[in-house]
C-alpha positions in Angstrom: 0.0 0.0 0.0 1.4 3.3 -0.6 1.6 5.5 2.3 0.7 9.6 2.4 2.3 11.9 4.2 0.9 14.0 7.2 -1.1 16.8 6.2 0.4 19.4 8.0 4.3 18.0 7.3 6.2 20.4 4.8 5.4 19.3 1.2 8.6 18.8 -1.0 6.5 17.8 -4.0 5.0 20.9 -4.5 7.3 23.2 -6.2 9.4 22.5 -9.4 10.7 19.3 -10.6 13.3 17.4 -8.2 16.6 16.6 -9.1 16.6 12.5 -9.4 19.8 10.8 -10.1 19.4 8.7 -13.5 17.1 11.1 -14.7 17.0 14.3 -16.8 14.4 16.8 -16.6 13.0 17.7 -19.8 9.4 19.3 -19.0 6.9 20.4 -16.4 3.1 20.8 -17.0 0.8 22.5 -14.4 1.0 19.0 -12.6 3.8 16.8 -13.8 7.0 16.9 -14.4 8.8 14.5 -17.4 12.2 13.4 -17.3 14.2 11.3 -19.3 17.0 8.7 -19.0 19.9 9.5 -18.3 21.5 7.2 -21.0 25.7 7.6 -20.2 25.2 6.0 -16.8 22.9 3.7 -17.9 25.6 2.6 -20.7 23.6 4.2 -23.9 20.0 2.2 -23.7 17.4 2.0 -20.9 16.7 -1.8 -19.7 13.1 -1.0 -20.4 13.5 0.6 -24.1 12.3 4.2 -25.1 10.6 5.1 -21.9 10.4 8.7 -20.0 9.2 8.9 -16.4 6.1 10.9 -15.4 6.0 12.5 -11.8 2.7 13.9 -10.4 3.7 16.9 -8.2 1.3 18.0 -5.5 1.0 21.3 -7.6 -2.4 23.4 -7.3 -3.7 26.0 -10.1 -6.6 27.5 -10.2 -8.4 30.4 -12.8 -4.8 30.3 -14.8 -2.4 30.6 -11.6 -0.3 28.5 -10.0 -1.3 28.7 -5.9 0.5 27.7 -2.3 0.8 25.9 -0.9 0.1 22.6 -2.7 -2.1 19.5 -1.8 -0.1 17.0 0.0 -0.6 13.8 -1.4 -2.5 15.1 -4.4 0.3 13.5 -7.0 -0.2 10.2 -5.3 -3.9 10.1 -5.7 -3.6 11.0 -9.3 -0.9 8.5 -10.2 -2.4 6.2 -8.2 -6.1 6.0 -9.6 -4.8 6.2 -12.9 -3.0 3.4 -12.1 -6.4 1.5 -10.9 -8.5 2.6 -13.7 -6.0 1.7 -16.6 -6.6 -1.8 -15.0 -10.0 -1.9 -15.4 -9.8 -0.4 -18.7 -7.3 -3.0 -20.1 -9.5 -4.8 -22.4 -10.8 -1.7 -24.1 -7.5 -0.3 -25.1 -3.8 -0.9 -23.8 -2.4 1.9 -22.0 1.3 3.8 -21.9 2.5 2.2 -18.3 5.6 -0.1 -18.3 6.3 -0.6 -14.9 6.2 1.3 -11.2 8.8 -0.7 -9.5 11.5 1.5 -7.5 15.1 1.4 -6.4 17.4 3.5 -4.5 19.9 2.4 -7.3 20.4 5.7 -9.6 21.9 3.1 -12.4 19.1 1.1 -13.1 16.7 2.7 -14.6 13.6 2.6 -12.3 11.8 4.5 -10.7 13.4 6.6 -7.6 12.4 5.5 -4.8 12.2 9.2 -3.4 9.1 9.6 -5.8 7.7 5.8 -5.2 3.9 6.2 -5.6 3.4 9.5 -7.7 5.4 8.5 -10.6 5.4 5.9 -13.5 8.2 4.8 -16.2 5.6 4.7 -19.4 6.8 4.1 -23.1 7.1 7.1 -25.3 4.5 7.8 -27.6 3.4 10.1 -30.5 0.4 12.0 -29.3 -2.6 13.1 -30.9 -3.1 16.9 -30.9 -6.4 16.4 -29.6 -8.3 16.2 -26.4 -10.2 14.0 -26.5 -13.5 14.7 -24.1 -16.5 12.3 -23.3 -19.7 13.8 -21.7 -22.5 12.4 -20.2 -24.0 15.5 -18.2 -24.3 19.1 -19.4 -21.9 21.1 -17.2 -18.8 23.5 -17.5 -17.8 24.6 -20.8 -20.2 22.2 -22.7 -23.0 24.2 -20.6 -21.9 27.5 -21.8 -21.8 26.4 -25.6 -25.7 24.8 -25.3 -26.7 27.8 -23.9 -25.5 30.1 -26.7 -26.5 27.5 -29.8 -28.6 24.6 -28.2 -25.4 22.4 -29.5 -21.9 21.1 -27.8 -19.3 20.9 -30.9 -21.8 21.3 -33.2 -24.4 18.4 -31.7 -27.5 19.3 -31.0 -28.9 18.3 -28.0 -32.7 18.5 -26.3 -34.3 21.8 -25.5 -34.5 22.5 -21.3 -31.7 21.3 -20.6 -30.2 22.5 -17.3 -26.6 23.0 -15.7 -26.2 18.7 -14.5 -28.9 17.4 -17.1 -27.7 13.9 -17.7 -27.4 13.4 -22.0 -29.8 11.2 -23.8 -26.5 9.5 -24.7 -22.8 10.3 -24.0 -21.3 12.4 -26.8 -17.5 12.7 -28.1 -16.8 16.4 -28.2 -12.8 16.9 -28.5 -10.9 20.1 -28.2 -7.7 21.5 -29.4 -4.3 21.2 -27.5 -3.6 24.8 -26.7 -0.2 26.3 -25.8 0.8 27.0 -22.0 -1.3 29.6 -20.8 -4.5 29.3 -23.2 -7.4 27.5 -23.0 -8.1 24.5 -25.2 -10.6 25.1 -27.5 -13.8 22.9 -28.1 -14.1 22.2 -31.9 -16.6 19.7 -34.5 -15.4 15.8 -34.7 -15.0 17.3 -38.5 -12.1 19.8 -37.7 -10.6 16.7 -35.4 -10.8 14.7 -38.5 -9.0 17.3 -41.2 -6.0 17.5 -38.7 -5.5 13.8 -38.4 -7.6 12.1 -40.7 -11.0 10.3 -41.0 -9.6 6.7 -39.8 -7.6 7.7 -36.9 -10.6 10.8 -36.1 -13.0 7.9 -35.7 -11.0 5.1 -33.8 -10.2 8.3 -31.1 -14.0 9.3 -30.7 -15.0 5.5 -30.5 -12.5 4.6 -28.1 -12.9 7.8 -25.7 -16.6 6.7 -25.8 -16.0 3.1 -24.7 -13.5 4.2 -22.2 -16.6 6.4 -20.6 -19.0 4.4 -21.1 -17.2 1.5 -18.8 -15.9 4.2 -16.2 -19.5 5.5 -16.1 -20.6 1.9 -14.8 -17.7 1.6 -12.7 -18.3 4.5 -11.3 -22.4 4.7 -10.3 -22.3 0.9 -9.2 -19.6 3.1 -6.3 -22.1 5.9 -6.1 -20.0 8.0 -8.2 -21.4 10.3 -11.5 -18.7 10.3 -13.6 -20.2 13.5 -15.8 -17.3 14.2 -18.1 -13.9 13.1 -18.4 -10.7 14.0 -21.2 -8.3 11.6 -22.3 -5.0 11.9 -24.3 -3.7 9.3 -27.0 -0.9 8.5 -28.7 0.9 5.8 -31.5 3.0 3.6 -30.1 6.0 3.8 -32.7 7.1 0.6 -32.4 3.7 -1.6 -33.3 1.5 1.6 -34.5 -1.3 0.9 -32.0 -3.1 3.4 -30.4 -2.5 3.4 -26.4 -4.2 5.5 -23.7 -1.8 7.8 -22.3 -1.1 10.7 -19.8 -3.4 10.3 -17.2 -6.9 8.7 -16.8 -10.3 9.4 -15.0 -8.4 11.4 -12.3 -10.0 14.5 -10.4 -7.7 16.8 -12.0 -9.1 15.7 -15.6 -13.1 14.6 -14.8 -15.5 15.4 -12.7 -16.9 13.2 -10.3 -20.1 14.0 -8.3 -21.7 12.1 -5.2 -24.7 10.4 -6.6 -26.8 10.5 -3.8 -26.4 14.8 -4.3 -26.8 15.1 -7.8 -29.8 17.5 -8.4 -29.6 19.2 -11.7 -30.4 22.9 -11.9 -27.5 24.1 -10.1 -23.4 23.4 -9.7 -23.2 19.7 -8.3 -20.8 19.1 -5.5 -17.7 17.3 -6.5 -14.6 15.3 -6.1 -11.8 17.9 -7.0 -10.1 21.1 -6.1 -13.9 23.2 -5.9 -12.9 24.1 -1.8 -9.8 26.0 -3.7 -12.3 28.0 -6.6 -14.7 28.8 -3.8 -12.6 30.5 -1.4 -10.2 32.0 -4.4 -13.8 34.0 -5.2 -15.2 34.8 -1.9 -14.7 38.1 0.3 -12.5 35.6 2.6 -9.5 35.4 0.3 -9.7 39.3 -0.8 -8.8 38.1 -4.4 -9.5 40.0 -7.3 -10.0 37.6 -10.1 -9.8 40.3 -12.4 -6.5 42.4 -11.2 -3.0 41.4 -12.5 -2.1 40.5 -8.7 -1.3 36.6 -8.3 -3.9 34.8 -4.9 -2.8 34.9 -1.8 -1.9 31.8 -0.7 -4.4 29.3 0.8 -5.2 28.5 4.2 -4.6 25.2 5.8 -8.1 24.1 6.5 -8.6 25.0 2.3 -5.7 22.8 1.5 -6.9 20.1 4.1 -10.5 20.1 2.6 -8.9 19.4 -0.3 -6.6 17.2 0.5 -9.5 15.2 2.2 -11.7 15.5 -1.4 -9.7 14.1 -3.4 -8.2 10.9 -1.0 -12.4 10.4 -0.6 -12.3 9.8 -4.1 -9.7 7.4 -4.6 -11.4 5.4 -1.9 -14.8 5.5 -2.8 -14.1 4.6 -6.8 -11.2 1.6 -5.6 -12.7 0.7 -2.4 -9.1 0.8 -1.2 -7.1 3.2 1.2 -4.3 5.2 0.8 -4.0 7.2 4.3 
């Protein structure tokens, strides 16, 4: 079982990328960071072949910013329900993971034991500029484009629908990759299939579809709505088979509702990082969204709320513990 850390102990995983022997640095996202092998001291090739290690920090953002302190134990959650969900998903579509195991030994090629738990050695792949997004309630940004055209991505859905309406059906409704910074933009399964073709187009929206529609079941059978989640893919180079990569069905990239609270008409409570947008916005934190001046940072009983969210939501979706 992988162990967490104390909530109130200093959190070492929650600033840049750590300096692990065998490894090379090569790029940080808002959450992880991707390293490379260090190929001299491993003699020129990696035991496990073309492989880069992915680290989930305990990194918080929030309305475009980057906030402290982070959420202890956040990058173990992450890493470790993707971990559980690639399992159950491993008859719909293989996935990028090649192995978890950790050593204290910098020459051989595992993971560092320093980072056991919040990190994965997965095999390099080509990615699909697309993200690729599965929805089965009407919420967020899918919400906002209904109520302007009565369509997500150019489907049309019912009239009267409300903010946490569930679909008649899920619907594929990909967006854009955008740079650092932006927002990805939501775009027609058409303009998904002039950037990467008709074949591969297709195979992406079917898969992303399957994928939901088994965490869906997964998920209410726990008492969990799984309303929308986004996936990445990529090629493996090697056998040209699409693989399921980045991470999967996490609270950082769906959102999960209690279904025992879901009443549509109104923002549903949820499994993520809410406790942080709610007190970014209220008179509490003295934040204005709108000036150039970065939050303040957030208070320990924010951070342990949230903290406590998303651990619930390993546990109630596994049935297993992490604390």
């Amino acid at each position: 079982m992988t162990e967490t850390r104390d909530a109130d102990q200093p959190d070492a995983f929650a600033g840049g990328p750590l300096d692990l022997r065998g490894w090379r640095h090569v790029y940080s996202g808002k959450v992880r960071d991707l390293y490379e092998p260090d190929l001299p001291a491993l003699g020129g090739v990696h035991p496990l072949g073309d492989v880069v290690l992915v680290v989930a920090s305990d990194r918080v953002s929030a309305y475009d910013h980057a906030l402290a302190p982070g959420i202890p134990d956040k990058g173990v959650v992450l890493t470790q329900l993707s971990l559980w969900w690639f399992d159950q998903l491993a008859d719909l579509v293989p996935n990028h993971v090649v192995s978890t195991e950790a050593s204290a030994e910098p020459g051989d090629g595992l993971v560092p034991d320093v980072v056991a738990g919040r990190a994965m050695i997965c095999r390099r792949l080509e990615m699909f500029p697309v993200e690729c997004v599965a929805r089965g309630y009407l919420t967020g940004s899918g919400l906002a484009e209904y109520r302007e055209s009565g369509e997500v991505t150019g489907i049309p859905l019912p009239s009267g629908l409300v903010d946490g309406s569930r679909l008649p059906e899920p619907i594929f409704t990909p967006a854009t990759k955008a740079e650092a910074g932006e927002h990805d933009e939501n775009v027609p399964f058409a303009e998904v299939a002039r950037r990467i073709g008709d074949d591969a187009a297709a195979r992406l929206r079917d898969l992303t579809l399957a994928v939901y529609s088994r965490a869906e079941q997964v998920a209410r059978e726990r008492g969990v709505i799984l309303a929308d989640t986004k996936l990445e893919f990529g090629v493996d180079p090697v056998t040209g088979v699409t693989v399921l990569g980045d991470e999967v069905l996490t609270p950082d990239s769906s959102r999960f509702w209690p279904a025992a609270e879901w009443e549509p008409g109104h923002a549903q409570p949820s499994f993520d990082k809410q406790f942080v947008r709610d007190w970014l916005t209220s008179p509490e934190s003295g934040w204005d969204r709108a000036s150039d001046v970065p939050p303040p940072a957030l208070p320990a009983d924010v951070v342990e709320r949230t903290r406590e969210r998303y651990l619930e939501a390993y546990e109630r979706l596994t049935g297993a513990t992490l604390r």
